[in-house]
N, C-alpha and C positions, 0 to 999 in steps of 0.2 A: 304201764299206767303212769299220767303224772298227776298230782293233785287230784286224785280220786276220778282223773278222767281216763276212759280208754283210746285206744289209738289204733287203728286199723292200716293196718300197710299193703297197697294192691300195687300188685305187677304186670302192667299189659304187654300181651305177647303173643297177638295172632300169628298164627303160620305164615299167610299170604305177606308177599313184602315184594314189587316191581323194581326200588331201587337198590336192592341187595337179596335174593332171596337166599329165604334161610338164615338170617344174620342173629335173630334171637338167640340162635343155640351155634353159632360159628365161633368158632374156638379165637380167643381171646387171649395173647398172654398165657395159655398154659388150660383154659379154663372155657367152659361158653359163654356167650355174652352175658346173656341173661342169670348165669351163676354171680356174677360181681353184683347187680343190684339185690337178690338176693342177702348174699353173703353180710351185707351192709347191714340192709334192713334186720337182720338177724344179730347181730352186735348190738342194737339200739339200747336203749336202757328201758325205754317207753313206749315203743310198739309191742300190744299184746299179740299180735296174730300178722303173719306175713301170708298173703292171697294172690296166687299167681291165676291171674285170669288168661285162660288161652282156648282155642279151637281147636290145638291138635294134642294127639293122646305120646306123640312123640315128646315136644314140648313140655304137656303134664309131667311126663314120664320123668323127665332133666331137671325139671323143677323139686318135683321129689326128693329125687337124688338129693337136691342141694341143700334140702331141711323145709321148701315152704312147703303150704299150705295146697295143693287145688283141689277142693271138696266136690266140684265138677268143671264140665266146659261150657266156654261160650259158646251159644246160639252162633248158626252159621249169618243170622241174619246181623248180628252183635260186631262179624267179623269184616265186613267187607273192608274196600279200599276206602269207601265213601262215611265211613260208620264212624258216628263220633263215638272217643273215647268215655265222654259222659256216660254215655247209655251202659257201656259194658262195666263202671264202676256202679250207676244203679242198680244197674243184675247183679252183681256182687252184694249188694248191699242188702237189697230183697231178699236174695236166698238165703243168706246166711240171718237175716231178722226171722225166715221160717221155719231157722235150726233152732230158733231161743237165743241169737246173739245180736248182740246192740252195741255201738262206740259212738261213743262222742264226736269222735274227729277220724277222720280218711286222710290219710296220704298217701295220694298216689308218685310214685318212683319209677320213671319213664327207664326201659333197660336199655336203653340207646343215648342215656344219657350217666354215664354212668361213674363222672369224674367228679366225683365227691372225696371233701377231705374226711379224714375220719369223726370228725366232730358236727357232720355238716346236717345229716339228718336228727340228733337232740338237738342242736344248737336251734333246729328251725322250730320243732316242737314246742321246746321248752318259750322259744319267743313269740309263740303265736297263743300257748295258754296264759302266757303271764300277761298278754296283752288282752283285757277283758272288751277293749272297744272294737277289736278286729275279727271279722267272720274267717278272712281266708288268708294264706299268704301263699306268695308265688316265688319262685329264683329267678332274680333276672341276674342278665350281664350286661353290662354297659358294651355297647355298638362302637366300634372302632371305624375300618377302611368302609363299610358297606354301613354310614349313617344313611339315617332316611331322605335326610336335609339334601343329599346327594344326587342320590340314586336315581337314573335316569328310565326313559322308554321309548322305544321306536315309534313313530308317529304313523299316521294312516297313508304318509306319502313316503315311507320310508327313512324319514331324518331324525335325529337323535333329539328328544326332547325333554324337558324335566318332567319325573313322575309325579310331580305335586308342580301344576304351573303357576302357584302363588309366592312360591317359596325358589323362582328362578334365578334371583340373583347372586343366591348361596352357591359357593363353589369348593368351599371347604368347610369338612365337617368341626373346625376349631372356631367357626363364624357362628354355628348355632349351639345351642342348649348340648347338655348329655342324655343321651337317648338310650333304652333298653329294650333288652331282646329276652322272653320268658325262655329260659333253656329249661330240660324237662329234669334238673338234679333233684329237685322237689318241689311237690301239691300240696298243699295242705290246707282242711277245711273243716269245719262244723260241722258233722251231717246232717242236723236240721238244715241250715241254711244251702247247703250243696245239693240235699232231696229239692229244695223250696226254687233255687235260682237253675240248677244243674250247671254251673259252671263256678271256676273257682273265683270270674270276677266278679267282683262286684264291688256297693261302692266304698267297703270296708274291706278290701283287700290289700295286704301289706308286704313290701319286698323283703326278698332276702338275699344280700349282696354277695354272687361268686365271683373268684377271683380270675383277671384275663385268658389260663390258661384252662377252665372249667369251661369257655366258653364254645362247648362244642358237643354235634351230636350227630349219631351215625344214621346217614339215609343211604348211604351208597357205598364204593367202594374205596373212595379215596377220604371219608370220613375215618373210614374203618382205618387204613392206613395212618392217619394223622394221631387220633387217638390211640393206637397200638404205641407207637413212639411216646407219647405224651403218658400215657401208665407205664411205660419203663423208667421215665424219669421220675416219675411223679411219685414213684410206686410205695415209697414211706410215707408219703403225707396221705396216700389212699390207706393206706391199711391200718396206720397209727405207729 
């Protein structure tokens, strides 16, 4: 709790995964994925309750283990590949307002995102309650090699062309503005305003600046490989 507000912390974690299956619970550094967002979330000073939302009873089962919360599973209809993550934090939110529990503020903790310094989820909290004019905040990282200003598409005759053809005569991302990319370190939002929008944007949403090497998250196998590397180094400024 901070200022008399409470703070709910969800962890999505369906089974089904094409670019890595299995990766939520794939061993990590010592550890399953999905144990490190955990683990975090459970240090917090201001999250009352850690909520691993998942489909499978394997999954449940790991989560447990780890200290969270899963008081049940998602709906198979909750899980699919196409299924936004909104809907499986409203289930979350429903069920647990049917148990008698209520928080102010969700933050959701993507476990694929899991490169957080050890200050990173109070730091977001505490900036997102003291700022009374903001409904949501989001983690971005600033876009390096792959800006948008850049980034091209194959055309319908086969020739490489710009993915924005207004913006064709950009050829280096140091010609345009600095651009960001929402990486999933941390959600955080109002649950009024989150039930009311279902998404965290909106037009009082505020960032929360990670640093270039945060700026990564696992869909595949050479994610998984990059960030393995990356918490061997990193591994003090994760843990504190």
């Amino acid at each position: 709790m901070i200022n008399d507000k409470k703070v709910l912390a969800i962890i999505p974690a369906r089974g089904g995964s094409k670019g890595l299956p299995g990766k939520n619970i794939k061993e990590l550094c010592g550890k399953p994925l999905i144990a490190w967002s955990i683990e975090q979330a459970l240090k917090s000073k201001y999250i009352d309750n850690v909520v691993v939302s998942t489909d499978t009873e394997e999954i449940a089962k790991i989560a447990k283990e780890c200290g969270a919360d899963v008081p049940f599973l998602r709906p198979a209809e909750l899980a699919a590949d196409d299924s936004p993550t909104s809907d499986a934090i409203l289930h979350v939110l429903e069920q647990l307002n049917m148990k008698g529990e209520s928080y102010d503020y969700v933050a959701l903790l993507e476990p694929t995102s899991l490169l957080r310094k050890s200050n990173d989820i109070d730091d977001a909290i505490s900036m997102i309650v003291k700022n009374t004019d903001a409904n949501c905040l989001v983690s971005v990282g600033e876009v390096h090699m792959e800006h948008p200003m850049i980034v091209k598409k194959i055309d319908k005759k086969g020739f490489i062309a710009p993915y924005i053809l207004n913006i064709a005569k950009i050829h280096q991302r140091q010609q345009a503005g600095k651009a960001y990319f929402p990486y999933g370190v941390i959600y955080i939002g109002k649950v009024s305003e989150f039930k009311k929008n279902r998404t965290f944007y909106t037009e009082k949403t505020v960032p929360y600046f990670i640093e270039r090497w945060q700026n990564y998250e696992i869909d595949d196998e050479f994610d998984f490989m990059i960030i393995e590397q990356i918490m061997k180094i990193k591994m003090e400024e994760i843990n504190g």
